[in-house]
C-alpha angles and dihedrals in degrees: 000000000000090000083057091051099048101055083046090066096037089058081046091053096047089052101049110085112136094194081088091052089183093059101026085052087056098044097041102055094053096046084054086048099225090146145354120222103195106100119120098263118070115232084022098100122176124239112231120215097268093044100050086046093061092047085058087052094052090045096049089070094052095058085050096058098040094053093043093059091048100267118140131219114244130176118215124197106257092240129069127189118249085229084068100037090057101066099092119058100194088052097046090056092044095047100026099095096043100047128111117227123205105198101170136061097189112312095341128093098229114238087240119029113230128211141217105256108255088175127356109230091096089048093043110035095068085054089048090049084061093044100047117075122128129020079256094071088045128119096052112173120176138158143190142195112219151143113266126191138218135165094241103195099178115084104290128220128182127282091354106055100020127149089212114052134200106216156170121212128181116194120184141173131206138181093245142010089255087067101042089056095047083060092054085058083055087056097056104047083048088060094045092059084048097049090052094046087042087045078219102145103200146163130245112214129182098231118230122257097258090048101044115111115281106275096012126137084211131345121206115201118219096211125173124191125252117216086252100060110264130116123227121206099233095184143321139238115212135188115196103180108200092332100117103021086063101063085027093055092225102161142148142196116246123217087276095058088252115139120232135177114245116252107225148201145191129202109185135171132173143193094290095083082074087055086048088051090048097050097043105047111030140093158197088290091042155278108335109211116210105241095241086071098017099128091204105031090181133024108206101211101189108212106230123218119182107255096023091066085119105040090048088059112043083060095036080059093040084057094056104049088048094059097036085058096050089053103266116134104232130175119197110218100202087150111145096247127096126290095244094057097047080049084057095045093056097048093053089056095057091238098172097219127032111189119198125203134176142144097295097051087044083059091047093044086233143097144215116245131193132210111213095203097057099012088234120154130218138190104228119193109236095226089051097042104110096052093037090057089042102061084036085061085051102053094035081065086051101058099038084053097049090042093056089041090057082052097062102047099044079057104049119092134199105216121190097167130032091229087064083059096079125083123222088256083059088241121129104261109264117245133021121354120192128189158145117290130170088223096239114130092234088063094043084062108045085051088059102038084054101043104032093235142105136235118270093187133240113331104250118203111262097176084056114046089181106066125145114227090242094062087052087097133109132203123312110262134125131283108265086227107040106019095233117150105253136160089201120100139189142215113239123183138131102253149176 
């Protein structure tokens, strides 16, 4: 058996080289066991047990900041009538051709089809419509975790091109567009909190018109950037205004009797923000989990002698249940293998601490611990364990975060002319290019057509939530097409 398992770990070992991202991404994601795509519907993957774990994590999180900040978790059905669907124009083009229809009950063909939710403001807002009566009721803020669905027709990969979508989506109402403004600078802050436990460094971009979410007033993208090059949308932040109150008849009556529409806004993320985790932080020996939504934060290995066994492990236990009752998630390896193949499996697991102990740091009263991120090992005095890996958790987040951060930047590009976007080998410069853009679609596309890439939209501040949209300007230059002055600029970037 252990024969079996070793060879199992030595074929892991020979795939993962992250130096091909495509094929390591892939590989990496089934030896640490975070899903599993073979089920019989392409796009549908399965969460195993560790990676829906970390989902929960992650979500976990969410729930934190949103109640923290007054939304309420709310559960929709999974179908929504096409009657209901067809209410706003602008959303019907941007979701149509991704949409599942369900035409049957049985046997029957049902009077009115029904569809798989790609999104839930069709499903939500004549339920709002009910809920929403009087300014006293505003402002209403819920949000839900479910699963979405689109027909996603390009090639699909987990977590980040998938037909059936883990997601989180926050839907809120408010008596006036001030308000509902105020609520997309809690979102941001919200995300903010999210990105630093995540240690995900990322970008906020107004979206362009033509890219904005099918029935928006404006749409801003939370991308973060991958280690080839790409950005991945990791969620979106929309405000709609009156655009959908309006079809939908959500209205109130404000403290003079008068009758308004409701102003509105989505927050939504989905799964991809695990493939983002996965790209970013790991390495040749594995995904690396940041500790906030690590399921297991340290692997005990206990280190066998013949003749100990027992005494190994009665402390080995004692250890475990220590750090399990002060709130660290420990797992106690006692498998029958050797020691060097559980220290890979955790690495390539991405478990963030691996403490070692056998007869001579029982003697000692200490312990060996190991920091996944760096591989540096530490003594660790047994009566001081829980606050030392603790503060060993802490400042494990705050290197994988500065680490990604260094990332980003290294790979982000000011651009002031389109030549200088051309690297010596007279390929387009990986990463993020930002630059100077008139804001007129012509040029948009002429930017795109050069450089192979698309537009990511206007840089919004992440470090000021608050901003105001006057402020969203950069220094006055000239568009990189068309040679205008302008003080806008633009995102661009190939992405997934």
């Amino acid at each position: 058996m252990e024969g079996s398992y070793e060879k199992t770990l030595d074929k892991m070992r020979e795939r993962l080289d992250k130096a091909n991202f495509s094929e390591w991404y892939n590989d990496v994601i089934e030896l640490a066991d975070l899903s599993d795509k073979r089920y019989p519907i392409k796009g549908m993957n399965v969460w195993t047990p560790y990676g829906w774990k970390v989902m929960q994590n992650i979500d976990t999180l969410l729930r934190k900041g949103l109640d923290a900040t007054g939304h309420d978790e709310v559960c929709f059905p999974l179908l929504i009538p096409k009657t209901e669907f067809q209410k706003e124009a602008d959303h019907i083009k941007g979701f149509d051709a991704e949409v599942y229809w369900v035409t049957h009950g049985g046997l029957n063909e049902l009077d009115v089809p029904l569809l798989l939710r790609p999104t839930s403001e069709t499903a939500m807002y004549p339920m709002f419509a009910l809920w929403i009566r009087s300014h006293t009721d505003l402002p209403l803020k819920t949000y839900q975790l479910v699963n979405t669905f689109r027909y996603e027709t390009k090639q699909t990969r987990t977590f980040i091109r998938v037909r059936e979508i883990h997601f989180f989506e926050a839907h809120t109402a408010h008596a006036d567009f001030e308000d509902s403004e105020r609520q997309i600078r809690e979102d941001l802050q919200i995300m903010k909190d999210l990105g630093k436990a995540l240690c995900l460094p990322y970008v906020l971009a107004k979206r362009p018109e033509w890219d904005k979410f099918a029935g928006a007033f404006y749409t801003i993208g939370i991308d973060c950037l991958m280690p080839n090059g790409k950005t991945l949308q990791l969620g979106s932040i929309h405000e709609y205004k009156e655009n959908f109150s309006v079809p939908y008849e959500i209205q109130y009556e404000d403290a003079d009797g008068e009758h308004k529409y409701v102003h509105q806004t989505t927050y939504g993320m989905s799964e991809r923000i695990i493939g983002a985790l996965v790209g970013i932080h790991g390495d040749d020996r594995g995904i690396i989990l940041p500790p906030d939504v690590a399921p297991i934060q340290v692997a005990i290995v206990p280190i066998y002698v013949k003749g100990k066994q027992d005494m190994i492990n009665e402390v080995a236990q004692a250890v475990h249940k220590r750090l399990i009752e002060a709130g660290i998630r420990s797992r106690l390896d006692d498998r029958d293998i050797r020691p060097g193949n559980k220290f890979y499996h955790w690495e390539l697991k991405g478990v963030p601490l691996r403490l070692e102990i056998g007869p001579r740091d029982i003697e000692s009263k200490s312990c060996i611990v190991v920091r996944r991120d760096d591989g540096s090992k530490h003594q660790v005095a047994l009566d001081e364990l829980e606050d030392t890996l603790a503060i060993m958790l802490k400042e494990t987040s705050e290197v994988i975060l500065a680490k990604a951060e260094a990332m980003l930047e290294e790979n982000t590009t000011t651009v002031l002319d389109l030549r200088d976007a051309i690297g010596d080998d007279d390929e387009t410069i990986k990463g993020i290019l930002k630059m100077p853009w008139c804001g007129s679609e012509d040029c948009a596309e002429t930017i795109e057509k050069d450089l192979d890439r698309i537009l990511l939209g206007v840089p919004v501040p992440i470090d000021d939530p608050n901003f105001e949209w006057d402020d969203v300007k950069g220094k006055e230059s000239n568009c990189v097409s068309c040679g205008k002055p302008t003080s806008n600029w633009t995102y661009v970037a190939k992405s997934y």
